[in-house]
C-alpha positions in Angstrom: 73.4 129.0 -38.1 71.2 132.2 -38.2 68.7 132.5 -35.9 65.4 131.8 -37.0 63.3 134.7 -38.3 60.0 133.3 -38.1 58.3 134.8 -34.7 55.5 131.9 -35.8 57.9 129.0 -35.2 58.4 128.3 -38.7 60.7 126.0 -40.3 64.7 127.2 -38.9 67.0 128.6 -41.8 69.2 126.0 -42.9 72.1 125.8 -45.8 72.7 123.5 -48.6 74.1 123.1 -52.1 72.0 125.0 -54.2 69.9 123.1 -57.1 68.2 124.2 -60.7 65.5 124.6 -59.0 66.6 127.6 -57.2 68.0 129.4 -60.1 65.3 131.6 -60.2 65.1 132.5 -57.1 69.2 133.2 -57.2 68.6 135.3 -59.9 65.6 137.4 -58.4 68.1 137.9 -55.3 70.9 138.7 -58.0 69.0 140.9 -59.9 67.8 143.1 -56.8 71.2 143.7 -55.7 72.2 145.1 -59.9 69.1 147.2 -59.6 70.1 148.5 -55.8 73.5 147.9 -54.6 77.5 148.3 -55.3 77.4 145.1 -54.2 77.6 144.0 -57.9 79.0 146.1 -60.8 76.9 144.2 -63.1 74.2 147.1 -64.6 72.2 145.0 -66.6 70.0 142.5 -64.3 70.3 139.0 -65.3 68.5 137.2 -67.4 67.5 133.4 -66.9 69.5 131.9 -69.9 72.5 134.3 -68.2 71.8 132.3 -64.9 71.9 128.8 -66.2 75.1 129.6 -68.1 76.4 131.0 -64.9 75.4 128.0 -62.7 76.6 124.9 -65.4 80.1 126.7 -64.6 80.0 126.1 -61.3 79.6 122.0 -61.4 82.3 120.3 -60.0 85.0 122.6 -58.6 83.2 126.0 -57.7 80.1 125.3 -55.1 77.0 127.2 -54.8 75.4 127.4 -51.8 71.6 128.7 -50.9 70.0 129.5 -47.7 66.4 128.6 -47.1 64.2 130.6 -44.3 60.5 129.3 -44.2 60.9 127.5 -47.1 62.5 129.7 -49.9 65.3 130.5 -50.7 66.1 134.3 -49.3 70.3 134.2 -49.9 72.9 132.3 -52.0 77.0 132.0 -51.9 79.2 131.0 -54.9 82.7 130.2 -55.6 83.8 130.8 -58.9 87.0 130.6 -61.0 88.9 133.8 -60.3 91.2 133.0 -63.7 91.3 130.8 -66.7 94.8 130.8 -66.2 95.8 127.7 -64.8 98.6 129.4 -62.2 95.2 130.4 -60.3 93.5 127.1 -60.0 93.4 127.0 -56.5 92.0 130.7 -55.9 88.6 131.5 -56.6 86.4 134.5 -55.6 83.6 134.7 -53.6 80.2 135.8 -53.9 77.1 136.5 -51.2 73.7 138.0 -51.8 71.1 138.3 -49.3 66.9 139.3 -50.3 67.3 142.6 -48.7 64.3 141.8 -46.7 66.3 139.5 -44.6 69.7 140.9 -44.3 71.2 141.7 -40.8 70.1 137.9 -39.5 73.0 136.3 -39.9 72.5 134.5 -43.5 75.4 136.2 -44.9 77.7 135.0 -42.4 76.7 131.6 -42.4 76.7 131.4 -46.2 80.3 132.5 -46.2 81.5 129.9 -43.6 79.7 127.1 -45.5 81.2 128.4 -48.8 84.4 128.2 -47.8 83.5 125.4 -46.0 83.0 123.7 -49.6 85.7 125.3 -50.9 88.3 124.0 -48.8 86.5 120.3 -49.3 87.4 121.2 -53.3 91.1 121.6 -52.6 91.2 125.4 -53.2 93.5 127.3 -51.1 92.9 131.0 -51.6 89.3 132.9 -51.8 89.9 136.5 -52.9 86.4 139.2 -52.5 86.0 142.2 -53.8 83.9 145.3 -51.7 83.1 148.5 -53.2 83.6 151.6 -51.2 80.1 152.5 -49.1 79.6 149.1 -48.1 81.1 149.0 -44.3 78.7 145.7 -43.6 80.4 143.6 -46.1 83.3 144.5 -45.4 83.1 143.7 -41.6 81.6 140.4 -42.7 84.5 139.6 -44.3 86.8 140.5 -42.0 85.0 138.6 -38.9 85.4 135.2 -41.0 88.8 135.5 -41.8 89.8 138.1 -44.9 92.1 140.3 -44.7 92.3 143.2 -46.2 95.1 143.5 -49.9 94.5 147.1 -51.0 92.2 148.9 -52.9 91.8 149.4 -56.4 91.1 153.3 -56.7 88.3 154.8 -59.3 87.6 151.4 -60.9 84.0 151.2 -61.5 80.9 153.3 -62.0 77.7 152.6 -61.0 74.8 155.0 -60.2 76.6 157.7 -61.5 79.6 157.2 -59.5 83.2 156.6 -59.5 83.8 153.5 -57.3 87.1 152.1 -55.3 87.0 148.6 -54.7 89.1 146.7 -51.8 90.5 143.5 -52.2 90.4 141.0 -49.5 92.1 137.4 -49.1 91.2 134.2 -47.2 93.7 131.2 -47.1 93.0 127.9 -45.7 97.1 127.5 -44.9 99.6 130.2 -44.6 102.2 129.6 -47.1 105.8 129.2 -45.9 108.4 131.5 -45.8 108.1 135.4 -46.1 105.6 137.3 -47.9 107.1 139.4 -50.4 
């Protein structure tokens, strides 16, 4: 669990499935990191029709997760459908966002174990993440949980005026028999 951030003593952080009622506050979070990361290739922020669609297609299968530090929500993880085909059923890809007021306490990390957490509960077996180049934090997030790295995708997105790689990283509940080919 992060530690707490409150010097005062306030309520300790805690995770749990997120709810409607956060929506907005996901999508605040969302939309700071289109207006200020790579974190996102999305250019456009979000808007709040765009965030209910986006949350009615995670039901069931593809959990979101939110982390609450005195009483608000300041971070969220998803799992969502990496394909529509159905060969990919069992892979999905992973999402984190952090207020960038309280990054670098530890709500990322938790948030991914708990995701995947939830994801292995939901029978999926592989969780793929993308990380564009320039963002060394996330990618040493994902590697301390478990990714490893695929390859990277060279000159695949633009954003800020920019030419962006993007690495591919794997998680698997089980290895798979056999060799890799």
């Amino acid at each position: 669990m992060p530690r707490n951030t409150d010097a005062s003593g306030g309520a300790p952080p805690r995770i749990r499935a997120a709810r409607s009622r956060d929506l907005e506050a996901i999508r605040s979070i969302y939309n700071e990191a289109v207006r200020t990361t790579t974190a996102t290739f999305d250019t456009v922020p979000r808007t709040r029709r765009e965030q209910r669609v986006w949350y009615s297609a995670h039901e069931g299968r593809y959990p979101v997760l939110v982390v609450e530090a005195e009483h608000r929500v300041v971070g969220w993880a998803s799992l969502s459908a990496w394909s529509d085909r159905r060969a990919y059923q069992d892979t999905a890809e992973l999402s984190v966002y952090v207020a960038s007021a309280h990054r670098g306490h530890g709500f990322g990390k938790a948030l991914m174990v708990g995701i995947l957490e939830a994801g292995c509960r939901r029978g999926l077996r592989t969780v793929l993440a993308r990380v564009a180049d320039g963002n060394p934090a996330s990618r040493g997030l994902h590697l301390k949980v478990g990714f490893v790295p695929v390859g990277v995708m060279h000159r695949v997105g633009k954003k800020f005026g920019r030419l962006l790689d993007v690495e591919l990283l794997e998680f698997h509940w089980e290895p798979e028999p056999g060799p890799r080919h």
